[in-house]
C-alpha positions as MATLAB code, in Angstrom:
seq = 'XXXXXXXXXXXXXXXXXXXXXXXXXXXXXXXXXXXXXXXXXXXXXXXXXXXXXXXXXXXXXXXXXXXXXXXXXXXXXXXXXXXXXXXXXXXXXXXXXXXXXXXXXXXXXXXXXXXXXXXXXXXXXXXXXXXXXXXXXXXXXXXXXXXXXXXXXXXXXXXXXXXXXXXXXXXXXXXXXXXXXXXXXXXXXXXXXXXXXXXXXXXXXXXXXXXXXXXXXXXXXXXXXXXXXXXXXXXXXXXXXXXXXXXXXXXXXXXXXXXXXXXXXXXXXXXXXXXXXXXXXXXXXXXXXXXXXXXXXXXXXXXXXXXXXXXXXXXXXXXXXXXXXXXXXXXXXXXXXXXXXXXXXXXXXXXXXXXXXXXXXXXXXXXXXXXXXXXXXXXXXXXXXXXXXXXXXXXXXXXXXXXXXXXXXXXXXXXXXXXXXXXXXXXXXXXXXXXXXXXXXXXXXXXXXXXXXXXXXXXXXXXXXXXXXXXXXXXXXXXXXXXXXXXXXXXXXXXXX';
ca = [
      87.259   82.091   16.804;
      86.836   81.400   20.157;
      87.722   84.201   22.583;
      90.894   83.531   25.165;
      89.818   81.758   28.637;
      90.221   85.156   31.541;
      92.203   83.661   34.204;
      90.568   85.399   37.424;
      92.978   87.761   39.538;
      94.753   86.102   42.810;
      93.806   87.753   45.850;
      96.498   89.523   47.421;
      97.562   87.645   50.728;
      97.804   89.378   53.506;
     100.588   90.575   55.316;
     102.062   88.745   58.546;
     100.809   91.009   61.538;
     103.096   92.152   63.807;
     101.363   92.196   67.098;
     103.234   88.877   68.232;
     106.375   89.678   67.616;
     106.287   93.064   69.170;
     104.543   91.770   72.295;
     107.344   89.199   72.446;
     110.482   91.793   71.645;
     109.319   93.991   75.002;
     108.499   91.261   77.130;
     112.513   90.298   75.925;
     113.641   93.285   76.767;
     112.341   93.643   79.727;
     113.452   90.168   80.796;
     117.369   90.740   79.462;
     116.953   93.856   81.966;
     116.409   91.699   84.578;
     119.362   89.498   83.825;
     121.232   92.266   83.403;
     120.764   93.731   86.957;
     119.623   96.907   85.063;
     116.090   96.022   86.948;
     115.695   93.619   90.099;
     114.030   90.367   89.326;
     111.302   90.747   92.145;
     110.348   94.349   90.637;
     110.171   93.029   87.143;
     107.944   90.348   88.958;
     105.898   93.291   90.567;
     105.623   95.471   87.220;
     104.358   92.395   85.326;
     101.662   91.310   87.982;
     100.405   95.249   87.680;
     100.938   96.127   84.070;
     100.101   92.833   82.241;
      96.710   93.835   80.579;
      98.734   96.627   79.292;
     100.322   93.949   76.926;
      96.990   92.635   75.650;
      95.765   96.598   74.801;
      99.013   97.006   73.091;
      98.404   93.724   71.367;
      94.735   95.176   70.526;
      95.660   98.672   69.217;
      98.510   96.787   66.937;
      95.794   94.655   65.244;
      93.605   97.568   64.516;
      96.456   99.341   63.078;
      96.804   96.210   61.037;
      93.056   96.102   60.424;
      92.568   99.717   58.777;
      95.762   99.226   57.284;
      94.516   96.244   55.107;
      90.968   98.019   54.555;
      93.158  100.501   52.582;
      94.933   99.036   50.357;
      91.892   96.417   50.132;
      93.500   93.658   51.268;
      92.092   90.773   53.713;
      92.839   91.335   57.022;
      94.943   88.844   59.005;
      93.270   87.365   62.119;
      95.029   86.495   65.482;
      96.269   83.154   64.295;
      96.510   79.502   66.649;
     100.135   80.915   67.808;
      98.373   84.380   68.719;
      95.728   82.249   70.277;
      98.163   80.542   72.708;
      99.983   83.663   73.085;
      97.162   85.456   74.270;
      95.797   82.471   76.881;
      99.820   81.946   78.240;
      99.810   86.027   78.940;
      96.706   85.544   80.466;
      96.617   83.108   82.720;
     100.668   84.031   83.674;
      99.436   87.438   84.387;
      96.306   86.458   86.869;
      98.835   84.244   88.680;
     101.465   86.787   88.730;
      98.554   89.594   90.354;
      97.146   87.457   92.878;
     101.021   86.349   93.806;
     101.764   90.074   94.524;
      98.910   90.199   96.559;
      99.313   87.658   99.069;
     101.221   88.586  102.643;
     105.004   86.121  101.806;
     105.967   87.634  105.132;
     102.633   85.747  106.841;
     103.262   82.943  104.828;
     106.986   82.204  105.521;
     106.040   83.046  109.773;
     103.724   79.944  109.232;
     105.738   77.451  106.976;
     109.339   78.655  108.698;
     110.506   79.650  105.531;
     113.780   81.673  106.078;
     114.242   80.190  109.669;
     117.159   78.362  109.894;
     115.428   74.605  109.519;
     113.623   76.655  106.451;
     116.574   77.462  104.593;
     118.326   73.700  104.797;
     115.309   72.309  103.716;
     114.237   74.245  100.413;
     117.945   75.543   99.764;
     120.022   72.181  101.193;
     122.959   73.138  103.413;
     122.965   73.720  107.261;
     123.136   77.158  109.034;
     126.146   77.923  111.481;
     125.801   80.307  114.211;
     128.627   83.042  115.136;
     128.715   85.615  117.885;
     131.376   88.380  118.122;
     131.584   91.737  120.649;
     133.096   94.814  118.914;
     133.985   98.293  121.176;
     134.944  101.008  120.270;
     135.976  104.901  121.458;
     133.977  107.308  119.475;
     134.067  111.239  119.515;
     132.051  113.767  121.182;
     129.426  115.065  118.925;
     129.972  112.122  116.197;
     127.360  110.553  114.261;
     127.108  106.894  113.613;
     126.117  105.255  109.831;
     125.240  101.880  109.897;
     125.263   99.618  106.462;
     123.562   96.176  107.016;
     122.451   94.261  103.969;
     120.488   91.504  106.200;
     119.869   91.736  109.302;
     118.128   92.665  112.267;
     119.519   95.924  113.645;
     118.367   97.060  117.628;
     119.733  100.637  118.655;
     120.139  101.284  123.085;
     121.549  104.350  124.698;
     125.152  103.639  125.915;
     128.206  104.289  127.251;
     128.795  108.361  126.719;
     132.031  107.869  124.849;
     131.987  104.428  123.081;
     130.009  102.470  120.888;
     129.460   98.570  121.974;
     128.190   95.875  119.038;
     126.926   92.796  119.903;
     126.762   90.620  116.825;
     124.811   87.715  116.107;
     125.674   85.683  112.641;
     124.010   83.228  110.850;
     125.670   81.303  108.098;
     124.483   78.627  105.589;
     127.261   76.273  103.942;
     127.159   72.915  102.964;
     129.946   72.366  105.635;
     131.397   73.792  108.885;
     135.094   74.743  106.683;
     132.624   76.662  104.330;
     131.056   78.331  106.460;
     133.886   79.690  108.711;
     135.060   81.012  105.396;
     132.656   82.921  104.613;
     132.536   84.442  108.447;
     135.866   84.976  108.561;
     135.181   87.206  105.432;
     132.152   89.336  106.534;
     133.315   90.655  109.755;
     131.985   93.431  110.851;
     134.152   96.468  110.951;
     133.900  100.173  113.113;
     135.984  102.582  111.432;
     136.014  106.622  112.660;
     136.862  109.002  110.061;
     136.733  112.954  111.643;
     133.178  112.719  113.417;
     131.535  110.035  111.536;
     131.274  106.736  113.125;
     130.896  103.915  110.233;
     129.801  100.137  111.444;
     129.336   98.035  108.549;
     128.033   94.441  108.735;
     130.152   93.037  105.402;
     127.957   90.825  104.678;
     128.257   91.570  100.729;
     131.806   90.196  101.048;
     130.761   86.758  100.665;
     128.760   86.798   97.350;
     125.731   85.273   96.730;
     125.955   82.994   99.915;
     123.308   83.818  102.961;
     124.993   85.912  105.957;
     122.567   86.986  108.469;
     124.272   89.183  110.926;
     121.691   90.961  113.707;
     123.542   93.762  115.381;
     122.971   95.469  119.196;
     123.927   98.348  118.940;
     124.606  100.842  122.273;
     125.818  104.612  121.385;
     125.703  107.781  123.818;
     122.043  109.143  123.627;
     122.521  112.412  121.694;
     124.343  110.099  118.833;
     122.767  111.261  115.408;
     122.472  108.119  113.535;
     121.806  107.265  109.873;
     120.684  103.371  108.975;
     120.724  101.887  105.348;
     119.539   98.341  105.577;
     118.024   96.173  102.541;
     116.539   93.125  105.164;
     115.412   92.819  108.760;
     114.238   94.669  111.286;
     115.101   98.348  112.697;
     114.409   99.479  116.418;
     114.987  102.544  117.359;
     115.003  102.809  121.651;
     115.738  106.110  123.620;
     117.687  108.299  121.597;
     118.555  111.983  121.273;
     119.773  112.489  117.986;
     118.395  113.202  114.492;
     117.756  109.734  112.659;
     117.600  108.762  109.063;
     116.730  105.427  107.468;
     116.803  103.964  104.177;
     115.125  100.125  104.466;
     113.753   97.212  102.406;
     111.552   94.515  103.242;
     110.742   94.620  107.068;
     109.993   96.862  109.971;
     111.076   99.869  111.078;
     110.120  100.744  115.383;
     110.877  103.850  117.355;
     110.118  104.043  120.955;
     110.702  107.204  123.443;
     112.862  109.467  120.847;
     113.443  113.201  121.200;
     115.209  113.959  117.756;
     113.786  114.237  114.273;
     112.981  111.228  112.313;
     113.114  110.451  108.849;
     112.055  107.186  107.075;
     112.603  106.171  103.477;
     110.779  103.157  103.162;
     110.628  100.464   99.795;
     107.988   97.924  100.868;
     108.619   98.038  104.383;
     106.089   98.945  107.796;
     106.844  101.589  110.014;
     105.536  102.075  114.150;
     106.718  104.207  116.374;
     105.630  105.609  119.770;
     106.156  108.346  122.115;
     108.695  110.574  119.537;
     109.313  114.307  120.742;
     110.398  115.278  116.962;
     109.107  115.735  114.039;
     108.486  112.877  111.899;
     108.747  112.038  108.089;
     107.743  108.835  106.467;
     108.431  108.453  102.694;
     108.419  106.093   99.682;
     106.863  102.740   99.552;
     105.623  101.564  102.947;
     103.400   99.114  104.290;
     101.364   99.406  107.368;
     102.134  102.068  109.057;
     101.349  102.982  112.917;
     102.090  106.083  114.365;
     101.196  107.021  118.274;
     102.053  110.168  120.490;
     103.732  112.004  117.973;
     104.504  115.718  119.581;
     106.367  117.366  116.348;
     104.522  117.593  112.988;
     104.373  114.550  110.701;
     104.593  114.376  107.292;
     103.714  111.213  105.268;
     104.819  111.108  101.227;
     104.461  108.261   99.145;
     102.458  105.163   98.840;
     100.960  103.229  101.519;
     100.341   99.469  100.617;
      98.157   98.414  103.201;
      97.012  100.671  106.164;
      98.049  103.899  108.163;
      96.787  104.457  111.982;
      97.419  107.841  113.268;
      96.562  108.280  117.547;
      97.599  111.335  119.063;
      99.678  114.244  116.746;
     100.502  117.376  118.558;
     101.380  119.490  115.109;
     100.678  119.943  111.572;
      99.972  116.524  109.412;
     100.529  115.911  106.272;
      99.770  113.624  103.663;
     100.219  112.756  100.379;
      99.399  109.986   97.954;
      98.688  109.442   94.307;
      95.002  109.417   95.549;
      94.726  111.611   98.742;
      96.089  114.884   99.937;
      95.514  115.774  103.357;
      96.547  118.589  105.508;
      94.947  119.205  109.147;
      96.580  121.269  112.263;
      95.946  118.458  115.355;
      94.785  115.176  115.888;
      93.399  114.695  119.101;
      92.474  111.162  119.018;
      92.806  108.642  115.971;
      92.508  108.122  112.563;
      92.382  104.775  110.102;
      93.038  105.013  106.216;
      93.242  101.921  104.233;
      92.634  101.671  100.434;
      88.904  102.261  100.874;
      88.073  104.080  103.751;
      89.520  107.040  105.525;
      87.882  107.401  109.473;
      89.081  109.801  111.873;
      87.579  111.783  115.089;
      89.131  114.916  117.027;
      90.345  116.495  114.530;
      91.359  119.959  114.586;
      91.530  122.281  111.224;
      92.332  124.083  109.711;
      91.571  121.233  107.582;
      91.995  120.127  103.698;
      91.272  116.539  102.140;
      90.950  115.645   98.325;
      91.059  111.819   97.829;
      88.347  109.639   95.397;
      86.585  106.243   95.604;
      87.404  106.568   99.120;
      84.550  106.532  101.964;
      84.872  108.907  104.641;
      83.997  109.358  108.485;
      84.708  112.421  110.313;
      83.867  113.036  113.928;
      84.320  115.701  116.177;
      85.714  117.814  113.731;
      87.137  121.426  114.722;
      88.174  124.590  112.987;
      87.911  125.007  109.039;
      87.337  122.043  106.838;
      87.539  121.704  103.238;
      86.776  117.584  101.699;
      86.697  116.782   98.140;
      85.483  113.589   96.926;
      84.480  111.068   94.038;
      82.844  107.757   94.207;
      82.445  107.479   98.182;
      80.130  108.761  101.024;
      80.963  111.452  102.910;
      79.752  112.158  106.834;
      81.350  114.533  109.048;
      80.262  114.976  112.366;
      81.461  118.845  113.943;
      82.224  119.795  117.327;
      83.202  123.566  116.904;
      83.368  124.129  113.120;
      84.695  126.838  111.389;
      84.383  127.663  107.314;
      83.324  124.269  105.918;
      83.214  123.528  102.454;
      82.156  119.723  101.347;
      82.040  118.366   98.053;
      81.497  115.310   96.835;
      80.782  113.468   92.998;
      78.672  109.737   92.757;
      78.589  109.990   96.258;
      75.864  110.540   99.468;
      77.038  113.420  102.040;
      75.824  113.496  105.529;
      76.778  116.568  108.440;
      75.739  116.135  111.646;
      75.480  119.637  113.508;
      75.708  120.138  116.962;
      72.676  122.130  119.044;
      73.040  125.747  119.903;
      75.845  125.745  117.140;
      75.417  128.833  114.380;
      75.542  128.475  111.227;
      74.918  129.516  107.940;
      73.965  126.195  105.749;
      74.253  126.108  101.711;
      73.406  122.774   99.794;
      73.111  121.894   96.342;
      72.675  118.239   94.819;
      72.478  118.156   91.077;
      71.042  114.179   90.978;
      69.181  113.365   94.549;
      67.562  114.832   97.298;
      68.352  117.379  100.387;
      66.573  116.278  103.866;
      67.219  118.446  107.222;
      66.145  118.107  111.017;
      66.781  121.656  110.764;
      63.299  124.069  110.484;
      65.597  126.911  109.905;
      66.623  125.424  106.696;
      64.631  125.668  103.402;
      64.895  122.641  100.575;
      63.856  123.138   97.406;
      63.666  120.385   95.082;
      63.191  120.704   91.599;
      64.206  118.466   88.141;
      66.220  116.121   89.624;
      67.911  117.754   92.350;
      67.486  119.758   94.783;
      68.830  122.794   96.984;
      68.911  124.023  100.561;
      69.688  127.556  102.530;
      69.180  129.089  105.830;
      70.959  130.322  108.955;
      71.001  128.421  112.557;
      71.738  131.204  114.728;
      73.387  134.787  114.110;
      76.963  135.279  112.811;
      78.018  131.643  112.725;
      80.656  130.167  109.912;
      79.216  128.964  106.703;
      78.554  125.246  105.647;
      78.976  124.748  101.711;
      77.699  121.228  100.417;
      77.806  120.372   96.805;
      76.735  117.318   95.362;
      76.689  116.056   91.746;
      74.725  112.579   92.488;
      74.171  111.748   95.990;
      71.460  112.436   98.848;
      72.289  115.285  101.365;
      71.612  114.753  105.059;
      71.622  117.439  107.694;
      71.294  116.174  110.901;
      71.044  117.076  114.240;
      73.867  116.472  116.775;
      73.599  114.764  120.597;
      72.246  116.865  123.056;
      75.194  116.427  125.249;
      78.518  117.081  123.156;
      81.997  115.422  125.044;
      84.553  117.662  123.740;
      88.196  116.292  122.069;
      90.430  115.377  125.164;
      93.725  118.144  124.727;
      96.603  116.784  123.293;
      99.666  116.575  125.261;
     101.895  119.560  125.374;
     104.310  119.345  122.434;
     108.114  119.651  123.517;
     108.150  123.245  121.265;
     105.634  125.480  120.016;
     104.426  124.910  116.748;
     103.953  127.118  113.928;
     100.132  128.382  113.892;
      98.174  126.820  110.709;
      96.622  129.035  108.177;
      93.189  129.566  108.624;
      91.285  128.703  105.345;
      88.854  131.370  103.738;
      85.238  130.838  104.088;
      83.768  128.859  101.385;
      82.087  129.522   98.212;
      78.566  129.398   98.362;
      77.093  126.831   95.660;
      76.372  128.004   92.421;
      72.661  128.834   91.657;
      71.367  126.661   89.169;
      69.405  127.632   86.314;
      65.781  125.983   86.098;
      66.056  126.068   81.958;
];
């Protein structure tokens, strides 16, 4: 009898992955947000052209999921498929676009094409722009602070009459025709209302929808006026005023010339300057360059900084703070430059304290106590009259320059690299593959810490002939003395096993 014919098992198929559909349900989301107003269109735009490869590792840890998953249970593992394929290449190629779009300078690029200039607009956006002029006055209270709400437009702030508030406004409209756009003008007029001792001058312009209404506003209040600014596009200046200001302000420039009162900026993609300001001065948020000069109160910078910051001239205590640099010092006596990979300054006075990474760094003419931490950058500091110094740095070369005649007690340590001195006084020891360095220049001086993981020290000597920091100019009010920083660690002794 012949035996029955074994039909061989079916391999089980394997399951659909999931990887698509998931990448596609968040990018969704994230899109019906948008439409939704729940997030603005150009910030979906901006988290997109950063985050995108965030998408494809998502996509990545899915299919390994998938991939154990199947070895489990035995089972063939799906590959990435010809949609997956196309999937992949679209949020690739969308995503490089989208990162070097967010990276070019629009504001350069409209200045050069005219884009948003009236000729601009008609061209891309069809219509014609109508111009409109209007003179508000208006009797204001002693003592009474002013709040200004402009959506668009260019906003310039002059010392005045001592008991009124003058506007000179200057509207742009864009309509397809003239009877359009007087609508619309008659309907975003701006108004001065005066409720107690606040002085409210709103622009209107959100009263005509999604059409473009441009209104620039001069503005001329008593000197002493305190004034508070919330303005999502166009220009801010600031000229000759008393009184304690606070901005809020999107996309444009903020200026401040010759201004006694305090100062606070909260900035979303926006560039701050300002000159000759008795007060002190805070600039927060998102900002782009930022230029500060003659500052005689203490300034305190918090947030992210886009492009560059240019310090000349601070009288008190500065601060600063960034996801990748924190930085305290006492006086700046001449300037400093920080960009995204390089931090250079000279007279500075300390105490001093400055943790950043991948970040190269130039200090000159340094005074008082100094404390630097770094990572993946060089390091050289140049002192004039140090105190305590303590510099460390990791994947990174350090180099002091010390003056002549100047005492001090040197420590070094490099873990990977090599120590080399001008100095007889000072001793190097190399051994493995590092290296270490001690001795005193003089009696009683401060102490010089160095630690280096991988890097070359350099100790050098200093002109012969030392200029020192020209003084700053004499703050309106004494400042509140620094806190000296205790005298650094020495560097641990490493063991030769």
């Amino acid at each position: 009898m012949a035996s029955p014919i074994m039909t061989p098992p079916t391999a089980p198929r394997p399951h659909r992955s999931i990887a698509g559909p998931v990448i596609l349900i968040l990018m969704g989301v994230l899109f019906l947000l948008g439409t939704m107003g729940v997030l603005e269109i150009h910030h979906l735009g901006s988290l997109f052209a950063r985050f995108w490869p965030a998408l494809l590792i998502l996509w990545g840890i899915i299919k390994l999921v998938e991939y154990e998953q199947a070895k489990r249970l035995g089972q063939p593992a799906r590959g990435i498929g010809v949609g997956g394929v196309f999937l992949m290449l679209f949020l690739i190629v969308a995503g490089l676009i989208a990162t070097q779009a967010a990276r070019l300078n629009w504001k350069s690029i409209g200045e050069h094409v005219q884009i948003g200039d009236d000729q601009g607009l008609d061209d891309i956006f069809g219509g014609s722009t109508f111009n409109y002029s209007d003179d508000l006055s208006q009797e204001i209270p002693a003592g009474a602070s002013l709040h200004i709400n402009d959506d668009r437009g260019t906003i310039t702030i002059n010392e005045g009459d001592e008991k009124t508030i003058k506007v000179s406004v200057r509207k742009k409209v864009r309509a397809d025709k003239e009877e359009d756009a007087n609508t619309y003008n008659s309907k975003t007029k701006p108004q001065i209302s005066v409720v107690d001792k606040v002085v409210n001058l709103d622009a209107e312009t959100h009263a005509a929808g999604d059409h473009s209404v441009t209104t620039d506003m001069d503005v001329y209040v008593p000197r002493n006026t305190d004034i508070v600014i919330v303005s999502r596009r166009g220009d801010i200046s600031i000229n000759g005023i008393n009184g304690t200001v606070d901005v809020t302000h999107h996309n444009g420039e903020v200026s401040l010339t010759d201004h006694t009162g305090n100062v606070v900026l909260n900035l979303e993609q926006s560039s701050a300057r300002a000159q000759h300001l008795k007060g002190d001065l805070t600039v927060q948020g998102r900002a782009n360059e930022v230029a500060l000069e003659d500052i005689d109160g203490a300034l305190h910078l918090n947030g992210e900084f886009q492009e560059s910051v240019r310090l000349v001239r601070v009288s008190k205590t500065v601060t600063f703070h960034s996801s990748r640099t924190e930085m305290e010092f006492a006086r700046l006596d001449g300037r400093l430059d920080l960009d995204s990979g390089d931090l250079r300054a000279d007279s500075l006075a300390g105490p001093t304290r400055l943790e950043t990474r991948s970040k190269d760094i130039a200090l000159e003419g340094v005074s008082g106590d100094l404390r630097v931490a770094d990572e993946n950058g060089s390091v050289e500091v140049g002192l004039f009259k140090p105190g305590n110094v303590q510099l460390d740095n990791r994947k990174g070369d350090i180099e002091v320059t010390i003056p002549p005649n100047t005492p001090i007690k040197v420590e070094a340590r490099t873990r990977e690299g090599e120590i080399e001195s001008e100095f007889d006084e000072i001793k190097v020891d190399a051994h493995d593959k590092g290296a270490s360095a001690a001795g005193s220049i003089g009696v009683n001086g401060p102490r010089l810490a160095i630690n280096c993981d991988k890097g070359t020290i350099e100790i050098r000597k200093g002109a012969v002939s030392v200029t020192p920091p020209a003084p700053p100019s004499p703050p309106s009010k004494p400042g509140k003395p620094a806190k000296a920083l205790p005298a650094p660690k020495a560097p641990p002794v490493e063991s030769e096993n």
